[in-house]
C-alpha positions as CSV (number, residue, x, y, z in Angstrom):
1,X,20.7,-1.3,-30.0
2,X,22.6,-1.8,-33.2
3,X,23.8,-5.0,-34.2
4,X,27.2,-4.6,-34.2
5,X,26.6,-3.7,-30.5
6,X,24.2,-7.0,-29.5
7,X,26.9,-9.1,-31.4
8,X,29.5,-7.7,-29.4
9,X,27.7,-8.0,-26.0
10,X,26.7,-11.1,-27.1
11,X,30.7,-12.0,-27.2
12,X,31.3,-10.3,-24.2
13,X,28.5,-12.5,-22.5
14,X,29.4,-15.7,-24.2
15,X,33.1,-15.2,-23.5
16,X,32.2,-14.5,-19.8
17,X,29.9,-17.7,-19.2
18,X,32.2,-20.3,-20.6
19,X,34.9,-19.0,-18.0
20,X,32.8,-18.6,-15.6
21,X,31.5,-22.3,-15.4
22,X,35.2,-23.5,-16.2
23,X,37.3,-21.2,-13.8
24,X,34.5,-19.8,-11.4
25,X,35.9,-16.4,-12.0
26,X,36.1,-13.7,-15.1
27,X,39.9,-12.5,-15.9
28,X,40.1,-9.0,-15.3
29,X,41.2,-8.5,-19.1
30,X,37.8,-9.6,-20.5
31,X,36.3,-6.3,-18.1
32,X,39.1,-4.4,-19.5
33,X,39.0,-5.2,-23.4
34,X,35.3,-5.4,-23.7
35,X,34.9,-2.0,-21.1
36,X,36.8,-0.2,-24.1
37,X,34.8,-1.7,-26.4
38,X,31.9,-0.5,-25.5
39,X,32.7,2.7,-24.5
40,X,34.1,3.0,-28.2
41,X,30.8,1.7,-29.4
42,X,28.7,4.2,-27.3
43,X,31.1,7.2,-28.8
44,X,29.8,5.4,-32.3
45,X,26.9,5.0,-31.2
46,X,25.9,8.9,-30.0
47,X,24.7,7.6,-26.7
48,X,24.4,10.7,-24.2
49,X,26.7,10.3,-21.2
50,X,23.6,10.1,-18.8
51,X,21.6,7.4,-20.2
52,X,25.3,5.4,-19.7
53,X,25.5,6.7,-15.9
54,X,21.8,5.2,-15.3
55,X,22.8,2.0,-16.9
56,X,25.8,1.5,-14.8
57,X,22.8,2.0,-11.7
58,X,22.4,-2.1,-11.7
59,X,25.6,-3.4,-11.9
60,X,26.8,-0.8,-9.2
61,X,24.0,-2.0,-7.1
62,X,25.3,-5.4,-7.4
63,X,28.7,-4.3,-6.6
64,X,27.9,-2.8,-3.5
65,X,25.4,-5.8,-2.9
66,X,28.6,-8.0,-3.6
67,X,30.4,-6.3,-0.6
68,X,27.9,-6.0,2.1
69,X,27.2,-9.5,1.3
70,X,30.9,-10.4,1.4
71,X,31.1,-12.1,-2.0
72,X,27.8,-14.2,-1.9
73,X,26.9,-12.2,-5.1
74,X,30.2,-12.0,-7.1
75,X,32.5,-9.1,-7.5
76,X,32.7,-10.6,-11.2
77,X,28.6,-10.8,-12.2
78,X,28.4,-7.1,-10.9
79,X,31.3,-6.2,-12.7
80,X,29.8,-7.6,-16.0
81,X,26.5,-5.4,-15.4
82,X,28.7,-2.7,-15.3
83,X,30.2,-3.6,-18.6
84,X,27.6,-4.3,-20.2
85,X,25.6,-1.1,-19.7
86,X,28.4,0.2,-21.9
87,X,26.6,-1.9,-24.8
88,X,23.2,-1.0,-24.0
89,X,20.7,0.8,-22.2
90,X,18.9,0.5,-18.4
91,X,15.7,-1.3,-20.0
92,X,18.2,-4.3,-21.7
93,X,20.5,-4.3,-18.7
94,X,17.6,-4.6,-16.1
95,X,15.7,-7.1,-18.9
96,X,19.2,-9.3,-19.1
97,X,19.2,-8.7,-15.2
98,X,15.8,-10.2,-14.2
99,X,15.7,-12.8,-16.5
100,X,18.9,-14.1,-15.9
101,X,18.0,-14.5,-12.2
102,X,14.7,-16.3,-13.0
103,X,16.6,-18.6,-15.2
104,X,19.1,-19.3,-12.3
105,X,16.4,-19.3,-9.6
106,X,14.4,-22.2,-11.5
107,X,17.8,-24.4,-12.4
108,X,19.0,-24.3,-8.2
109,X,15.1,-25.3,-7.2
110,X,15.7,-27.9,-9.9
111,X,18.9,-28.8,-8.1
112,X,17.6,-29.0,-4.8
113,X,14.7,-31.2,-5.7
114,X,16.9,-33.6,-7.7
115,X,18.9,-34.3,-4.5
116,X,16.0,-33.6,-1.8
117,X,17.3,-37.0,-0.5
118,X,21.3,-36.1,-0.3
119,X,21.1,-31.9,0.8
120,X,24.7,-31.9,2.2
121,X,25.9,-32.4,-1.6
122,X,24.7,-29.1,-2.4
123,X,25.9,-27.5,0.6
124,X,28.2,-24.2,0.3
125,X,27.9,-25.2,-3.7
126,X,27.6,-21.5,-5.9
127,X,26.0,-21.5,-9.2
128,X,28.2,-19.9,-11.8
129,X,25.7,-16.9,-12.8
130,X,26.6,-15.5,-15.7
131,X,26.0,-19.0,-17.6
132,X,22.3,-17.7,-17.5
133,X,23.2,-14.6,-19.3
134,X,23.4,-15.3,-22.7
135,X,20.5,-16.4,-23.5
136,X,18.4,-13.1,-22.4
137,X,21.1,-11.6,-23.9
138,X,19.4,-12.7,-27.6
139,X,16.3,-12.4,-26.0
140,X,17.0,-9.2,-25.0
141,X,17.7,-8.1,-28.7
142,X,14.0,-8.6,-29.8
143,X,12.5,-5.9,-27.3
């Protein structure tokens, strides 16, 4: 991945998690603005038209995972996979993917044993998930 491309799914991821955890949703112009971008970038970037179509595989999982599950997984995280596998290809998106759920898996157990005494505080409480996407984002850069 070129750096111009990291930096800008770095944006796109950065931009995402800050209004996620503030709004609880992702503005459908972000999607739009960065989906261009990227597609531009690709076209820059001489990325064949198939290894895009596989990278989309995730996010469209998620999408349809987001619908059967009637929005436990949100429309807005599986939308972002989709963008981002404008930026990069299957490996990063399914790297960014995995690690981003470990991260997020570890910080709700951390939750839940900080108030094993009071559970009904964290009742029908959703983590904002793409705040653990940045960071394997830059991680993701190095493999």
């Amino acid at each position: 991945m070129k750096f111009e491309s990291f930096f800008l799914l770095f944006l796109f991821s950065l931009t995402s998690a800050v209004q996620d955890i503030r709004k609880r949703y992702i503005s459908l112009a972000i999607f739009v603005v960065f989906g261009i971008i990227g597609l531009l970038m690709s076209y820059m970037d001489l990325r064949h038209i198939g290894d895009i179509m596989v990278a989309l595989l995730p996010g469209a999982l998620l999408l349809l995972l987001s619908f059967v599950t009637r929005g436990s997984i949100g429309i807005g995280d599986a939308l972002w996979f989709i963008v981002a596998a404008t930026f990069c290809g299957l490996r990063h998106i399914l790297f960014i993917l995995s690690l981003s759920w470990i991260m997020c898996m570890l910080w709700a157990l951390m939750l839940v044993m900080l108030n094993y005494r009071d559970m009904r505080r964290l009742r029908g409480k959703k983590l904002p998930y793409l705040a653990f996407v940045p960071l394997p984002v830059i991680l993701g850069a190095f493999i």
